[in-house]
BATORNU-934091 format. One record per residue (C-alpha): x, y, z negated. Coordinates in steps of 0.2 Angstrom, whole numbers, padded with zeros to 4 digits, always signed. Each point is the difference from the previous one (the first is absolute). Layout:
# BATORNU-934091
XYZ
...
This chain:
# BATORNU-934091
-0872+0937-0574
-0008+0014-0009
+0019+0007-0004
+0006-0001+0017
-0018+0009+0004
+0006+0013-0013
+0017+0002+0009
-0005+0001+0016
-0014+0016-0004
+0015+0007-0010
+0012-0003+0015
-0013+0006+0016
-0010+0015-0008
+0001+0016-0010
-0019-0003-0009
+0005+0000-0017
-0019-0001-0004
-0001-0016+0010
+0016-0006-0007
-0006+0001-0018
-0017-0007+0003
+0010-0018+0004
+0012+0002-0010
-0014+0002-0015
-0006-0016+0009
+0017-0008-0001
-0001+0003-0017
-0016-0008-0005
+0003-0015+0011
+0015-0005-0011
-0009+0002-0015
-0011-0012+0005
+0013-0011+0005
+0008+0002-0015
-0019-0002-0012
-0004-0015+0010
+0018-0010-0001
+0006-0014-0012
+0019+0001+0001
-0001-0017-0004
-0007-0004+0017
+0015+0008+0008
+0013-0016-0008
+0010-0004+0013
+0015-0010+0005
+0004+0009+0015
-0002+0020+0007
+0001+0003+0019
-0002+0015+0007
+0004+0013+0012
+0008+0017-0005
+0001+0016+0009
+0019-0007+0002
+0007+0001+0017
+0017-0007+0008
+0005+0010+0015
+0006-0014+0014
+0004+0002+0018
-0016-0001+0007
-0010+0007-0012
-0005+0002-0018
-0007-0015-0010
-0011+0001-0018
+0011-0012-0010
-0009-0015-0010
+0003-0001-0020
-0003-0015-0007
+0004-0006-0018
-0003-0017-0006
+0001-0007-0017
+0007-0019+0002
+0002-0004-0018
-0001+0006-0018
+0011-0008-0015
-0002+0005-0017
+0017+0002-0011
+0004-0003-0018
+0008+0015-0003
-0009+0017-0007
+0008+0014+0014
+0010-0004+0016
+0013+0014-0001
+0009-0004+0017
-0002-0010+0014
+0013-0006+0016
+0001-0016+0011
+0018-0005+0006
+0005-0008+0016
-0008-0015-0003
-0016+0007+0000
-0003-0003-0021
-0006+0014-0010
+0008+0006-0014
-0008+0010-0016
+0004+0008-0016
-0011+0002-0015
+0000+0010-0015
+0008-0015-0011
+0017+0003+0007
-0003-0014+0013
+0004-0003+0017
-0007-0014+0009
+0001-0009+0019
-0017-0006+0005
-0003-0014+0013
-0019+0005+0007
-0007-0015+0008
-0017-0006-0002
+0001+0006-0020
+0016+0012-0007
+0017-0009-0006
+0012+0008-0010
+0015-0009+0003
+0013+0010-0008
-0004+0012-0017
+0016+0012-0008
-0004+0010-0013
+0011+0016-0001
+0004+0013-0014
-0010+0015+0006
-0015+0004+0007
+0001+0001+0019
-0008+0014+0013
+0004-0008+0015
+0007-0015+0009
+0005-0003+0018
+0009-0012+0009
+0017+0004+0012
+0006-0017+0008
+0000-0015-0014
+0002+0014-0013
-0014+0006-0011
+0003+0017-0006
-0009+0010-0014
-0002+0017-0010
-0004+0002-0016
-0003+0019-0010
+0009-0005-0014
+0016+0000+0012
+0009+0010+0014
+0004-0016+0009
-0007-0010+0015
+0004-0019-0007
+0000-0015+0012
-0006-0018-0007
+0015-0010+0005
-0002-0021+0005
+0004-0004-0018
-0015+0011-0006
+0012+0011-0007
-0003+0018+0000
+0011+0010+0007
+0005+0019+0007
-0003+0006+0016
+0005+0017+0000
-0001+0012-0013
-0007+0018+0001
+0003+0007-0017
-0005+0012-0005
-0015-0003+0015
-0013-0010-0007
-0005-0013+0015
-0021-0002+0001
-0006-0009+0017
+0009-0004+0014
+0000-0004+0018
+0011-0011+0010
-0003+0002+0018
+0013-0011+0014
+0015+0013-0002
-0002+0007-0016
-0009+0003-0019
-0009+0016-0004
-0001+0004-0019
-0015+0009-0010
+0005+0006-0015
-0006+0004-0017
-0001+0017-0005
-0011+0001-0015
+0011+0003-0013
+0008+0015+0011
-0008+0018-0007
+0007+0009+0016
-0003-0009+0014
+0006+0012+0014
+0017-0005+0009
-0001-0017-0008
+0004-0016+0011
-0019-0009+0002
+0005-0012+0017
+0016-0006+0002
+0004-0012+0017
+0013-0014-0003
+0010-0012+0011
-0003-0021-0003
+0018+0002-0011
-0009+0010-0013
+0010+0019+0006
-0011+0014+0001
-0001+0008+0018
-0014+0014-0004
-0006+0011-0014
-0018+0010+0003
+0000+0012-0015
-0016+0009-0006
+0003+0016+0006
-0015+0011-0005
-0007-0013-0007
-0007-0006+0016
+0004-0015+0003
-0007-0007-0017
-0013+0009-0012
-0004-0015-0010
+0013-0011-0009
+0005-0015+0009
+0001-0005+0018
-0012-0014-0004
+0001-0008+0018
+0011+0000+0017
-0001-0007+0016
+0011+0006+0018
-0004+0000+0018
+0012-0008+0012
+0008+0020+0004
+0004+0001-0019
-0014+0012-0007
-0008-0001-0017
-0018-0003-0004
+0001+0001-0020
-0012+0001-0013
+0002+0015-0012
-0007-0005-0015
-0007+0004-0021
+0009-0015-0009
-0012+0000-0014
-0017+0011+0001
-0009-0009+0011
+0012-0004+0017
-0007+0014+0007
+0012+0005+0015
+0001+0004+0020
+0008-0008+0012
+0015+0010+0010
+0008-0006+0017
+0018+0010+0003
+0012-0001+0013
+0016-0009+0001
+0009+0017-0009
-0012+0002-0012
-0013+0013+0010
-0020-0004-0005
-0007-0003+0013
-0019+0000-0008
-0005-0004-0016
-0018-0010-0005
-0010+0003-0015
-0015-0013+0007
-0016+0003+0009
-0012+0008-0005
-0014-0012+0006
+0005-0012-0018
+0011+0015-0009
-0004+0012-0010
+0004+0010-0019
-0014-0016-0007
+0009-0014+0012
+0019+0003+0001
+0010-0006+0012
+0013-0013-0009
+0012-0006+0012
+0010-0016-0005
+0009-0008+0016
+0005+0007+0017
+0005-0014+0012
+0006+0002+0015
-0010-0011+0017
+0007-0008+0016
-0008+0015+0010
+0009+0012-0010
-0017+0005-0011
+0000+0002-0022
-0012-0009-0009
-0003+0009-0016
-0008-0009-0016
-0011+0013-0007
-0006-0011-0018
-0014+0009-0009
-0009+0002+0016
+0004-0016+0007
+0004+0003+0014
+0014-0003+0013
+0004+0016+0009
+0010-0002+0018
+0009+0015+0006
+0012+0002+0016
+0016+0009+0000
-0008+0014+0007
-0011+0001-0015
-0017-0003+0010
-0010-0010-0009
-0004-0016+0007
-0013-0008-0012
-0006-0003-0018
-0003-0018-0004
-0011-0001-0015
+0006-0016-0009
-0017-0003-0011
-0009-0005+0015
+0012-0015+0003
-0001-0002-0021
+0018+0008-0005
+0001+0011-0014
+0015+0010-0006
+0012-0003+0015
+0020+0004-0008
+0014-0007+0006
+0002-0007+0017
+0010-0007+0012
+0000-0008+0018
+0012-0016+0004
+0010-0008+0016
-0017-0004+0010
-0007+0016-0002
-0015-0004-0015
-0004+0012-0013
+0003-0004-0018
-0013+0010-0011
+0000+0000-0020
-0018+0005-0008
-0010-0002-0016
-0016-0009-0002
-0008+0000-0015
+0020+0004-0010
+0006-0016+0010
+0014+0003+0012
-0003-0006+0017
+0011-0002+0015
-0007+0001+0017
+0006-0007+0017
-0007+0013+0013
+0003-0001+0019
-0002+0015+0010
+0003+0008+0017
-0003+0015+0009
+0014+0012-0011
């Protein structure tokens, strides 16, 4: 109440003396807040709120309702989850860093139900039909896990090295690994490919302004084929911004996070961008814990803080057939898996 007090004195007068008074108010008030809150008091299964988000109808313009819901959290064997997918059938997939990949059935407790152990480390992991496709550093390929369990080629992009990838309904989108490049200006980061594997689009860096860092560490499309990518440092710290270019490789904008949980102390450390139903990005920001949602125009829609509903550390994501949030997080250096439900974005 006291910022929208602040914003309206800012919006209807020109007394800077009156405008600094409350904000210096503001100001205390929140220390206090902040002086006299456990954060432990906050723990929550569900946040519900409303933003300053609004959808132009018809009639007129509506505040949209955000609300996130944790429905269940699982605790995993494994030390890191490296990648995460769910196929058609609604099961979620995951990689570790043991060279595994493993098919969960999620019911009341987690099932694996198949286990392959592969000869490399994977990056990512993604599901196209009854395929289940990886990447790994050590290779240029994009290998599919065939019915036998045998591992086999996709498509190779030698002398490209494939890092994350995207499969949307018409097409795969491909991040690639450039840290071992000196030079990267002029070099292939994205490349678009068709279901058979053929590459239909190359976006080069030219400038060195489509990737500063090394790797394009996460993709996703919208339904008019642009790119939300992260740009990404591999090793120091996953540091990185998150870029949104059209559909021949123009930025549109670029974010570096929000200053209201960013800063030089508190970096923002993109992991994930997934793509929603209503055409929004959720981005996983890990050392801040926090979930950032962003529209395609860039506008800011909301900061969901993830330790009030008791997540730390969220990494990898993913969403599945009916529409629920997959979210991997740390809790005291166990790995957990979170079934989130969500709706307005």
């Amino acid at each position: 109440m006291v910022i929208q007090k602040v914003e309206h004195i800012h919006k209807s007068q020109d007394d800077i003396e009156t405008f600094l008074e409350i904000a210096c108010n503001l100001d205390k008030k929140l220390k206090s807040i902040e002086q006299s809150t456990c954060p432990k008091s906050f723990h929550t299964n569900i946040q519900q709120y409303i933003p300053r988000y609004k959808i132009e109808t018809n009639s007129k313009a509506i505040e949209r309702e955000i609300r996130v819901e944790i429905k269940a959290k699982y605790e995993l064997d494994m030390l890191e989850i490296t990648s995460i997918t769910s196929d058609k059938d609604g099961r979620i997939w995951i990689t570790d860093g043991r060279k595994q990949i493993r098919q969960l059935l999620v019911k009341d407790e987690i099932e694996t139900i198949k286990s392959v152990e592969t000869p490399h480390d994977i990056d990512e992991i993604r599901c196209l039909n009854k395929d289940v496709l990886f990447t790994s550093s050590s290779i240029p390929q994009i290998r599919f896990l065939a019915a036998d369990d045998e591992l086999k080629v996709f498509t190779d992009l030698s002398p490209n090295k494939p890092y994350t990838f995207h499969v949307s309904d018409n097409e795969i989108i491909v991040g690639l690994n450039c840290s071992s490049v000196r030079d990267k200006i002029d070099i292939p980061v994205i490349m678009r490919l068709g279901f058979n594997g053929k590459i239909i689009q190359i976006y080069k860096n030219h400038g060195r302004q489509l990737l500063t860092g090394d790797v394009v560490r996460s993709c996703s499309t919208t339904s008019d084929g642009a790119i939300c990518y992260i740009d990404s440092i591999k090793i120091d710290g996953y540091t990185g911004d998150v870029l949104f270019i059209s559909r021949d490789g123009i930025i549109q904008w670029k974010y570096s996070g929000n200053y209201f949980i960013n800063s030089n102390e508190h970096p923002f450390t993109p992991i994930e961008v997934l793509s929603t139903g209503a055409s929004n990005f959720i981005v996983s920001d890990t050392k801040q814990h926090a979930l950032h949602i962003l529209t395609a125009k860039e506008e800011l829609v909301t900061i969901i803080d993830l330790t009030l509903m008791g997540l730390e550390e969220p990494r990898v994501m993913t969403t599945d057939v009916s529409g629920t949030l997959w979210i991997e997080s740390k809790k005291l250096n166990k790995e957990i898996l979170s079934r989130v439900k969500f709706s307005g974005f």
